[in-house]
KEVO-903889 format. One record per residue (C-alpha): y negated, z negated, x negated; residue in one letter. Coordinates in pm, whole numbers, padded with zeros to 5 digits, always signed. Each point is the difference from the previous one (the first is absolute). Layout:
<atoms>
YZXA/...
</atoms>
This chain:
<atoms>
+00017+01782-00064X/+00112+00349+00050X/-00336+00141-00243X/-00268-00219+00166X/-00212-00279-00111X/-00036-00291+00194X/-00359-00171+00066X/-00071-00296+00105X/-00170-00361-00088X/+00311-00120+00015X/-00155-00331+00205X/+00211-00127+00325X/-00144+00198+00325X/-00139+00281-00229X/+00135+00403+00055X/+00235+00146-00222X/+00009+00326+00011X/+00195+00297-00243X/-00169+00359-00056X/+00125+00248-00209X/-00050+00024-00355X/-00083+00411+00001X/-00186+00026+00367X/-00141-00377+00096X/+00204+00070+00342X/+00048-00356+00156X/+00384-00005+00063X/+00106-00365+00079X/-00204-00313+00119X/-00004-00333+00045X/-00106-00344-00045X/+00060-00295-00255X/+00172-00275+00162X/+00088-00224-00264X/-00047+00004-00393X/+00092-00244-00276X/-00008+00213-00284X/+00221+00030-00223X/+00314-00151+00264X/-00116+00162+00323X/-00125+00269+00189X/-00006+00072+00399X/-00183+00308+00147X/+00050+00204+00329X/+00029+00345-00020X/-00049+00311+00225X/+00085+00390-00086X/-00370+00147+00075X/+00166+00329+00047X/+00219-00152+00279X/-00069+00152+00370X/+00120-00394+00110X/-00272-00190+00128X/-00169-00196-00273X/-00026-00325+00197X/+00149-00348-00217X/+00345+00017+00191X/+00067+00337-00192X/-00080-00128-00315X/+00252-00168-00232X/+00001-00266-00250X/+00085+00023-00378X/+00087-00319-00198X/+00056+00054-00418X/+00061-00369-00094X/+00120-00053-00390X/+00260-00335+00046X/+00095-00159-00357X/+00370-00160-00078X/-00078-00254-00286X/-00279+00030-00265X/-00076+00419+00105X/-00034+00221+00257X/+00317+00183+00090X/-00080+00155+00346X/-00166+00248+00212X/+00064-00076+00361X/-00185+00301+00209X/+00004-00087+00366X/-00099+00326+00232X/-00112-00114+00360X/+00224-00020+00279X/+00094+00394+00142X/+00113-00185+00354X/-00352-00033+00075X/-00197+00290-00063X/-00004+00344+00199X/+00253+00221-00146X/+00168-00254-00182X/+00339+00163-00117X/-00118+00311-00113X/-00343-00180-00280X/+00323-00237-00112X/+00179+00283-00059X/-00258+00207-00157X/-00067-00353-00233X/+00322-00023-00118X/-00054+00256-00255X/-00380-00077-00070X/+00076-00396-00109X/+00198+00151-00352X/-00271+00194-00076X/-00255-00244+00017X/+00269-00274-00145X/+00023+00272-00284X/-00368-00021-00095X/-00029-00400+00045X/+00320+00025-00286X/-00191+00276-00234X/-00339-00225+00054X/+00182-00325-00117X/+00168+00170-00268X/-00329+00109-00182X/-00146-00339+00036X/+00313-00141-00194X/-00012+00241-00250X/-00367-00087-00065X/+00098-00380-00055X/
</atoms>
């Protein structure tokens, strides 16, 4: 996500938290919630540069959940929090809005290579 690398022992209850690649700056954190790999993953997240209060009620939940149709998987459902309840709602799901392609975008490029290596 946006040139960091996410760490984390990817266990229920455990942090998650992404630093940049180039400097090791932590820029987002959060915790596991759920994970049932390959179909499903839940984490909260929390911009660590953010003034906001880091306090649970500011954080918000991502769900990536792969759903199949038939014999194979055939989608991505992404499910970002809920912006009514967190301080300054509006303006973090506006600034998401264009964030969410870009990390679609590398999911796709990610999926890609594994298929070509099949």
């Amino acid at each position: 996500m946006f040139g960091c690398r996410v760490e984390s022992d990817w266990k229920p209850g455990s942090p998650m938290v992404w630093k940049g690649a180039a400097d090791g700056k932590t820029y987002v954190h959060g915790h596991i919630v759920s994970i049932d790999p390959p179909h499903r993953l839940e984490y909260t997240v929390f911009d660590s540069t953010s003034t906001m209060a880091d306090i649970p009620s500011n954080y918000l939940t991502m769900t990536y959940e792969l759903k199949t149709r038939g014999d194979r998987t055939s989608i991505l459902e992404v499910t970002q929090g809920d912006f009514a309840k967190v301080e300054d709602g509006q303006r973090r799901y506006n600034d998401s809005l264009g964030e969410d392609n870009s990390v679609l975008e590398g999911i796709k490029k990610l999926a890609e290579a594994q298929a070509r290596l099949k």
